[in-house]
Each structure stands twice: as C-alpha cells, then as structure tokens.
C-alpha positions in Angstrom: -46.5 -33.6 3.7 -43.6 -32.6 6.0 -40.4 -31.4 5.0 -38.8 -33.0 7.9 -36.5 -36.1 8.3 -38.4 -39.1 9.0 -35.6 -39.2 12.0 -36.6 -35.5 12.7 -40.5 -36.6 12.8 -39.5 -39.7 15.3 -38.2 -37.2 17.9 -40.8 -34.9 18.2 -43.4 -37.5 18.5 -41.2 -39.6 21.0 -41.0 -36.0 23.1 -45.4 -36.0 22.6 -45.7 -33.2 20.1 -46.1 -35.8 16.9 -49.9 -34.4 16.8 -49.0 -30.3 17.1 -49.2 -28.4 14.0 -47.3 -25.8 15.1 -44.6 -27.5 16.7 -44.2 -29.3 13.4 -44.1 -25.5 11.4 -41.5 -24.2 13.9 -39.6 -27.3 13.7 -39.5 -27.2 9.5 -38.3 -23.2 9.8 -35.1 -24.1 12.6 -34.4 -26.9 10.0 -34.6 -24.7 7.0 -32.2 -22.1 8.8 -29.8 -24.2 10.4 -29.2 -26.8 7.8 -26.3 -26.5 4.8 -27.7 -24.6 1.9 -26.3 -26.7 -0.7 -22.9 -28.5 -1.9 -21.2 -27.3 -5.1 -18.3 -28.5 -6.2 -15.2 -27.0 -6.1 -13.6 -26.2 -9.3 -17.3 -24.0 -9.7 -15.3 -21.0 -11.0 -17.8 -19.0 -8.9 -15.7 -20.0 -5.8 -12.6 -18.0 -7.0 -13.9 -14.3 -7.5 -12.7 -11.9 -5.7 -14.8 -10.3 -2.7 -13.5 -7.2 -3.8 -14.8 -7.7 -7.6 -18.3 -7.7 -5.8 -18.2 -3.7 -4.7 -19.5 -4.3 -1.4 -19.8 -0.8 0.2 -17.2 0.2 2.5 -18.9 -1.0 5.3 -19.0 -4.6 4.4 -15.8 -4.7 2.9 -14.2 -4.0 5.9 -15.6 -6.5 8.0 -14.2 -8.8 5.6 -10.8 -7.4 5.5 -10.9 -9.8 9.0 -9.0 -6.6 10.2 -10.4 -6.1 13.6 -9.0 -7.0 16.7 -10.7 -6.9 20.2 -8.0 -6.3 22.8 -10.0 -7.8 26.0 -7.3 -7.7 28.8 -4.6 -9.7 27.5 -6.5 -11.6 25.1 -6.6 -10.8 21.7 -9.0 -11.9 19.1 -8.5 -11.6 15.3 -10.8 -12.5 12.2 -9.9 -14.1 9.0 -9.9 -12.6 6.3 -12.2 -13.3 3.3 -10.7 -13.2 -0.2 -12.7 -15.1 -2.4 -16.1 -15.7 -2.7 -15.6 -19.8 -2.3 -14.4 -18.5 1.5 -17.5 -16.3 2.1 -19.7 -19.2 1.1 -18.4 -21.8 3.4 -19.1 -19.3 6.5 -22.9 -19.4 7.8 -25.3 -16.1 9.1 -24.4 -16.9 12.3 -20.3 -16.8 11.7 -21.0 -13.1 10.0 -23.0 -12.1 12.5 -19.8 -13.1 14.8 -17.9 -10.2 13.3 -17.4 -7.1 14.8 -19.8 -4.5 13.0 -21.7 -7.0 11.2 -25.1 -6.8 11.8 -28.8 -8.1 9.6 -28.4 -5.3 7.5 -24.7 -6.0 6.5 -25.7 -10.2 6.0 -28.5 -9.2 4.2 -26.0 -7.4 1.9 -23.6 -9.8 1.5 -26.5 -12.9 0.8 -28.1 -10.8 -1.6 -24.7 -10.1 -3.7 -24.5 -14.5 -3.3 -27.8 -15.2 -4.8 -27.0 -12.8 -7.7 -24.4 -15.7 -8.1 -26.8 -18.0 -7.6 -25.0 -19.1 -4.5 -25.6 -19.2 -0.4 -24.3 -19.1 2.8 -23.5 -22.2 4.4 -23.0 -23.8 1.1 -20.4 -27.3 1.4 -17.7 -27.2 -1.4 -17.1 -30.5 -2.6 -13.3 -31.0 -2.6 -10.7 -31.5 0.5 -7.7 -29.9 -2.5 -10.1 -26.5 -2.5 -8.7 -23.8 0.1 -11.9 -22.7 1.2 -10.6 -21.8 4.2 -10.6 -17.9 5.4 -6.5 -17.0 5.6 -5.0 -15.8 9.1 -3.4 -12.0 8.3 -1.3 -10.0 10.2 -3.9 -7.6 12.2 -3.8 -4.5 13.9 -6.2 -2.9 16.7 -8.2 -0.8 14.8 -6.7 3.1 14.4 -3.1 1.3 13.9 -3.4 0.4 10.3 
C-alpha cells in the first residue's frame, strides 16, 4: 500500500509511470522530505526555550545568532535571528542549509537536539497570536561585532 495521496498517485499514472515501482519509491521519499513534519500547537511550552538553553556548540550557535552578513556589491544580505526553539522549528533543512556556514553536519546537529524534544523541522505551529517568526537584528559584516 502506498503512502502517497490518492491525488499524488493520479499524476504519476496520468504522466505513464502508474505501473513503475521505482518511480513510486522515489516519489514516497521526495514526499517524505518535502512535506510539513507535523503541526503542534502553540502554547506547547516546548516552543518557548531558549536556543541558547540547548548548548549547541559554538559553531551552530553562531549561525543562529542570524549575525552574518554577505556584502555582494551594494547589496547586503542579513539572517534572522533564532531565539526560541518555536522559531527554529518553523524553518525547514533547506532554510538552514541557506545560512552561511551551515552545512549536513551542522543540520544534523540541530535536528538531533529537536527530536530529543520530540520535535522537527518544518513543523506548523498552530496559532496566528504565536510569534514564531525569526526577529530582524541589527547585523554587522562579520569581524565588526
């Protein structure tokens, strides 16, 4: 039995692959990494600890300090920063990954300290009063801190 949508299914039949095995297996793993983890709801006290209370290493704690700024010509590009863990949740692999610095090893980190918490990226907080959202801060280029 698939894991797919029925809607999912309908398009990769309607495309001809309905009968591949292996399209259907590479379909169920994009689906599996792309979609929302899961939805918790926001007054989950698990949202509103500290990233700092999870003693990240250095490393990773300074990729979520949202501290570094690329200075490409006159453009200038600067990352949130992450206080809580009900802000790290929201993001998804692929918004970490977006980070400067932050490669597979540091994600693999940071999900690891999450499912201690029994939590995930890419996880929906249930609650439009929750302030999930990563804060803008006042950045420097790196070296001017």
């Amino acid at each position: 039995m698939s894991k797919l949508h029925p809607s999912t299914l309908q398009l990769i039949a309607d495309a001809g692959y309905g009968d591949d095995p292996a399209i259907l297996v590479l379909a169920e793993k994009i689906v599996e990494s792309e979609q929302r983890v899961g939805i918790i709801d926001a007054s989950d006290q698990r949202l509103r600890i500290k990233v700092d209370d999870l003693k990240f290493p250095s490393r990773i704690a300074n990729i979520l300090k949202g501290r570094y700024v690329y200075w490409e010509g006159e453009h200038v590009q600067e990352y949130p920063k992450i206080d809580t863990v009900g802000q790290l949740v929201v993001m998804t692999e692929y918004d970490l990954r977006g980070r400067r610095n932050c490669g597979e090893k540091s994600v693999n980190e940071i999900k690891e300290k999450l499912r201690d918490l029994g939590l995930h990226l890419g996880t929906t907080v249930m609650d439009e009063s929750f302030d999930y959202e990563p804060s803008r801060n006042s950045a420097s280029p790196p070296g001017n801190q």
